[in-house]
C-alpha positions as CSV (number, residue, x, y, z in Angstrom):
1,X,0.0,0.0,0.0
2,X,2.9,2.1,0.6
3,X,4.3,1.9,-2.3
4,X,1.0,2.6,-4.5
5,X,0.4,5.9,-2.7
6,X,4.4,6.7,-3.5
7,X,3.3,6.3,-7.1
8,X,0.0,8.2,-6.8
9,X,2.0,11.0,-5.4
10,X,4.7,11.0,-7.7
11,X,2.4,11.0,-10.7
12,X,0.4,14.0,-9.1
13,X,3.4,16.1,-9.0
14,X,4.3,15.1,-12.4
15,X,0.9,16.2,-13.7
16,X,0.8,19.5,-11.3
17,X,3.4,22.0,-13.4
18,X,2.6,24.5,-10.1
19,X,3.4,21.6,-7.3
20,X,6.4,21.8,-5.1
21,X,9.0,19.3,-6.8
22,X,12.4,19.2,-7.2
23,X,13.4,22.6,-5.2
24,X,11.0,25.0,-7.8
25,X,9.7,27.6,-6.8
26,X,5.5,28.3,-6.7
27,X,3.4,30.9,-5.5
28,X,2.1,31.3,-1.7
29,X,-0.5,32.7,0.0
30,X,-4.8,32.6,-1.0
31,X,-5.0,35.4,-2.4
32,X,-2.3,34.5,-5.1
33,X,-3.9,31.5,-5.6
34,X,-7.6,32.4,-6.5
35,X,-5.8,35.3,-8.6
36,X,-4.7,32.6,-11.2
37,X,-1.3,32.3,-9.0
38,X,-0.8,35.9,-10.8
39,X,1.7,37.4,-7.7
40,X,4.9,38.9,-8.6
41,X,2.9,42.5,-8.2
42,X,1.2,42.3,-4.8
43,X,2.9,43.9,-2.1
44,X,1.3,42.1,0.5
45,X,2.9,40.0,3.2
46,X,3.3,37.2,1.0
47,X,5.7,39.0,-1.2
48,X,8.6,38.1,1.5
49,X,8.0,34.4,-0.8
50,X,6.4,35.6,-3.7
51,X,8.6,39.0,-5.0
52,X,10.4,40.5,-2.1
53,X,10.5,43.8,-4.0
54,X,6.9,44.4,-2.6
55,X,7.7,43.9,0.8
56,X,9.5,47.2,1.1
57,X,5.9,49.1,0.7
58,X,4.8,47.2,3.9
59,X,4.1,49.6,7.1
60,X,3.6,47.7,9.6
61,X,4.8,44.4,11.7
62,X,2.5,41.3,9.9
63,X,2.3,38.0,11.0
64,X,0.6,35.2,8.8
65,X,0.2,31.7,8.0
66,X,-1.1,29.6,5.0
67,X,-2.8,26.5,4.3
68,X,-2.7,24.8,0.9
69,X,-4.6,21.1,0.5
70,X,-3.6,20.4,-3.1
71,X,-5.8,18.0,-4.4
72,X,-7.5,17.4,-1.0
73,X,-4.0,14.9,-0.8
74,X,-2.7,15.0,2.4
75,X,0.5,14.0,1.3
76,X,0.3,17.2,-1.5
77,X,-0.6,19.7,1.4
78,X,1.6,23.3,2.1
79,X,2.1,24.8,5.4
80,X,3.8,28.2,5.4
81,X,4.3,31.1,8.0
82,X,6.0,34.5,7.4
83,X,6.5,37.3,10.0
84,X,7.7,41.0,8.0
85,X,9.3,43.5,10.2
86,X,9.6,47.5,9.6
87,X,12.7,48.8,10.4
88,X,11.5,52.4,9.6
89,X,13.5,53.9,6.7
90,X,15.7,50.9,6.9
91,X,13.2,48.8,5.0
92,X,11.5,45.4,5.4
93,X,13.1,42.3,7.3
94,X,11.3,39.1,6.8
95,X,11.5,35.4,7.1
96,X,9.2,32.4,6.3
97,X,8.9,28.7,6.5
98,X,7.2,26.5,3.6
99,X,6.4,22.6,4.2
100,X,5.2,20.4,1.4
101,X,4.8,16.7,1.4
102,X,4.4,14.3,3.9
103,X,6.2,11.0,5.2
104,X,7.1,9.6,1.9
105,X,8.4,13.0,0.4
106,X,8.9,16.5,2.1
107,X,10.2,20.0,1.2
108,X,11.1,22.2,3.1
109,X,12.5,26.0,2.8
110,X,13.2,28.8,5.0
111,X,13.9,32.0,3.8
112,X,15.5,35.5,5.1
113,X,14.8,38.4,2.7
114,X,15.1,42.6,2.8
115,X,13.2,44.7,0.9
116,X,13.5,48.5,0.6
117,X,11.2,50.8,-0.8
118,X,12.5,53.9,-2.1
119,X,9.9,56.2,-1.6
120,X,6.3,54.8,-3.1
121,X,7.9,54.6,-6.8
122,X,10.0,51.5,-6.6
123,X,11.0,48.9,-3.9
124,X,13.9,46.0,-4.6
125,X,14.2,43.3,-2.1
126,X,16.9,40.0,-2.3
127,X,16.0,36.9,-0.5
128,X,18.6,33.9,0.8
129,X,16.8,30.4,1.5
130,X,18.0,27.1,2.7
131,X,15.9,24.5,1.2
132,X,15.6,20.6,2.1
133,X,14.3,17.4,0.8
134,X,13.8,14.7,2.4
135,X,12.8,11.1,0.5
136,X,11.0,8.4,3.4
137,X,11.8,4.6,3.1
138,X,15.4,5.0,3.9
139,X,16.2,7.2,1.2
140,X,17.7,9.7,3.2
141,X,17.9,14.1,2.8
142,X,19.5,17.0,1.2
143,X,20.2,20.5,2.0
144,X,20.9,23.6,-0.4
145,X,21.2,27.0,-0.6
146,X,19.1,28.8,-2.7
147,X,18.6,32.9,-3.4
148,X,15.9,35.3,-4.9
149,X,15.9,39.1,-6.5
150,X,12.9,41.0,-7.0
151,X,11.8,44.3,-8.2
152,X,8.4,46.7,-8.2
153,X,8.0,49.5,-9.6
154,X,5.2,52.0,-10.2
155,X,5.9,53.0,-13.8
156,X,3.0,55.0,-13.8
157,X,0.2,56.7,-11.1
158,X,-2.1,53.0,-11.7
159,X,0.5,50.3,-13.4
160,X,3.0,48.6,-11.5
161,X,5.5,46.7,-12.5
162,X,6.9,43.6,-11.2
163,X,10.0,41.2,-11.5
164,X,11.4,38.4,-9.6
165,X,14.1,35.9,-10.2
166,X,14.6,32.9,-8.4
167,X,17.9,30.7,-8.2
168,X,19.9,33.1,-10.2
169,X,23.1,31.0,-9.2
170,X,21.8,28.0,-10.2
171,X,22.7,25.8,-7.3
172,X,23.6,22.6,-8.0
173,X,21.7,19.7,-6.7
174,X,23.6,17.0,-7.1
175,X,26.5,15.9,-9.3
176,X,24.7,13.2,-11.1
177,X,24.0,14.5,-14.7
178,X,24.7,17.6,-13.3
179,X,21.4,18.0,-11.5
180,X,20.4,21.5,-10.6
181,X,17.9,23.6,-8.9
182,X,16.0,25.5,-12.0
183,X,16.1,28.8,-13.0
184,X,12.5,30.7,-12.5
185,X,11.6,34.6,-14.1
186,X,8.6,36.2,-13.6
187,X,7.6,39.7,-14.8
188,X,4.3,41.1,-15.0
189,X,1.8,44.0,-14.7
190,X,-1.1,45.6,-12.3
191,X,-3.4,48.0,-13.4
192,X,-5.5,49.5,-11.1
193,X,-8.8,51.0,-12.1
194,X,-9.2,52.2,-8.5
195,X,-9.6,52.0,-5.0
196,X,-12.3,48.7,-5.6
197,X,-11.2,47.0,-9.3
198,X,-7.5,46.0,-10.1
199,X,-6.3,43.1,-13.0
200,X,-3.2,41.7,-13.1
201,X,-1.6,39.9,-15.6
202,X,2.2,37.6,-15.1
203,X,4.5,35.7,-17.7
204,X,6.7,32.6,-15.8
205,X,9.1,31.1,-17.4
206,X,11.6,28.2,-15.9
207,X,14.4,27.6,-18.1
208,X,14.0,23.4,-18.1
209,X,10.1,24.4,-19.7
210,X,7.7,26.7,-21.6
211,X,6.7,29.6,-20.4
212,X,2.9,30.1,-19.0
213,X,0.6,32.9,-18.3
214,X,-1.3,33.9,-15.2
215,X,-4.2,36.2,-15.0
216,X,-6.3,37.8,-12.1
217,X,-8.6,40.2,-11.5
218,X,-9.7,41.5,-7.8
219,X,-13.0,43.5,-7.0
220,X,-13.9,45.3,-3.3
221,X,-17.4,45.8,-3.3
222,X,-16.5,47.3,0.0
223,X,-13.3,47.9,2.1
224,X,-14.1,45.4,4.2
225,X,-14.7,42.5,1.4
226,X,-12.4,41.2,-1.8
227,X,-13.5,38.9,-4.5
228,X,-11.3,37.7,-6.5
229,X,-10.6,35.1,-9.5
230,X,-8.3,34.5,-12.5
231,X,-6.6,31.9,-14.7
232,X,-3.4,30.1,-15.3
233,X,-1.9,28.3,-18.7
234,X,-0.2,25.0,-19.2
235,X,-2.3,23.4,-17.5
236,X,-5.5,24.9,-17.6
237,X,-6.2,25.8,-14.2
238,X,-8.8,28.7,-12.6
239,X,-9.2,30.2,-9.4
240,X,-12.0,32.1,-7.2
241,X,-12.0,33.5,-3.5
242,X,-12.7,35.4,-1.2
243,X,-11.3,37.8,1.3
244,X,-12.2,39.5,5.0
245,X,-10.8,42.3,7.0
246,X,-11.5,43.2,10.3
247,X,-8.6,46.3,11.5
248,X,-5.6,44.3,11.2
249,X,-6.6,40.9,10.5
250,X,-7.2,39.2,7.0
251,X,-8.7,36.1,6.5
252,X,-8.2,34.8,2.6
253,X,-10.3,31.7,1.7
254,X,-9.4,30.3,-2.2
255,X,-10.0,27.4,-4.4
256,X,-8.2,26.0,-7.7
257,X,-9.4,23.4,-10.2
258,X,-7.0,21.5,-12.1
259,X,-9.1,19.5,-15.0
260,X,-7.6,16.3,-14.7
261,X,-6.5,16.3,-10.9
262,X,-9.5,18.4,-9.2
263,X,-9.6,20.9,-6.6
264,X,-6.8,22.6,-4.4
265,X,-8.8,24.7,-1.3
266,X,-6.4,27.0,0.6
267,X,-6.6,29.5,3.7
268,X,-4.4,32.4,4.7
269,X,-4.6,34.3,7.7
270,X,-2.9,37.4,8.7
271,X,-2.3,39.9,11.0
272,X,-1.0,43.5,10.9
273,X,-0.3,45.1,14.2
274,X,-1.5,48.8,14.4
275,X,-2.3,49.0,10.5
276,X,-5.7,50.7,11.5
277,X,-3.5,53.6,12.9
278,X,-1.3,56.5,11.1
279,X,2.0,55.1,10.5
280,X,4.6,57.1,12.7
281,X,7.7,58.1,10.3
């Protein structure tokens, strides 16, 4: 029995271009999911994973953690926390934990990043991971250290721009066939309409595969309420949610469906101390 849900497992992370394999790099947090995993332009707290460039616009010390239950398999699911800390005009420190997998495979990465905003035009932030994977049945683990760059910037009064680069050393994973972790860009554009309607739109491209497009669109009937939803290519995949604020705290419920492997629910919750008050400069 073992050994079938190895394989089950193994050929749902072949099918799943967006699953955590082989030290890649995929987006975190809810709202990033039901946005079509569209994320290299937010500049919320899950930016110390997803661009660190936007967490140099953050004000205010955020706590959070995220749920991901790919395919409703247990052995599929993401666990992640980040904490973000302002250091005034010093910029953003941050660090995170991601867990995938279960007994028979887990990943694991934890991450240290600075960001810094200069003024509200564009913020650049560098992130230094060490990543694991560990293989059950005797297999054994690895270690690695991995990096990340990313940029925002506001190119004009309603479009940002965003780019992030993970891996740009190209760390080797091991010496067989000269095994490495991949190489992932991702550039893309947000547009916002105005304080209630914003669309998004991301190109990703790892150098091993074909690039793929992302694209999200989020809508706040009211300040206290976001709905959201978008696309992703190669697979086919779509994504919806909903989001909640109450002062400081944010609770982001999501889905995705995959065609052939089926739904992916996720939660984030997060909270921003003080954020209901005037930031003190």
């Amino acid at each position: 029995m073992r050994v079938l849900k190895f394989l089950f497992v193994s050929a749902a992370l072949m099918f799943s271009l967006n699953a955590f394999a082989g030290n890649e790099n995929f987006p975190i947090g809810s709202r990033s999911a039901a946005l079509g995993g569209s994320s290299v332009c937010l500049s919320d707290i899950w930016a110390i994973h997803n661009n660190q460039g936007g967490l140099g616009y953050l004000k205010h010390l955020e706590a959070a953690v995220y749920f991901d239950n790919k395919f409703l398999l247990k052995d599929l699911s993401t666990g992640a926390i980040a904490l973000a800390v302002p250091l005034r005009k010093f910029g953003v420190l941050g660090v995170s934990y991601i867990g995938t997998g279960g007994k028979l495979y887990k990943e694991t990465k934890i991450g240290l990043a600075y960001s810094r905003a200069f003024g509200e035009v564009i913020s650049v932030g560098i992130q230094i991971n060490y990543q694991g994977v560990r293989i059950g049945e005797g297999y054994g683990r690895k270690g690695l250290f991995t990096g990340e760059v990313g940029i925002q910037a506001k190119i004009l009064k309603n479009l940002t721009l965003g780019f992030h680069v993970f891996n740009p050393m190209l760390t080797k994973m091991a010496s067989y066939n000269n095994e490495r972790v991949p190489i992932i860009f991702r550039l893309g554009l947000l547009y916002k309409f105005s304080d209630k309607v914003f669309i998004t739109t991301e190109c990703e491209k790892d150098v091993d595969f074909r690039p793929f497009m992302k694209f999200g669109i989020e809508y706040a009937p009211v300040k206290q309420v976001f709905i959201r939803t978008g696309i992703s290519t190669n697979p086919f995949q779509n994504g919806i949610g909903i989001g909640l604020k109450f002062g400081g705290m944010k609770i982001d419920v999501s889905s995705t469906i995959h065609p052939q492997l089926g739904v992916s629910p996720q939660i984030g919750l997060s909270y921003a101390v003080g954020s209901h008050k005037p930031v003190k400069e």
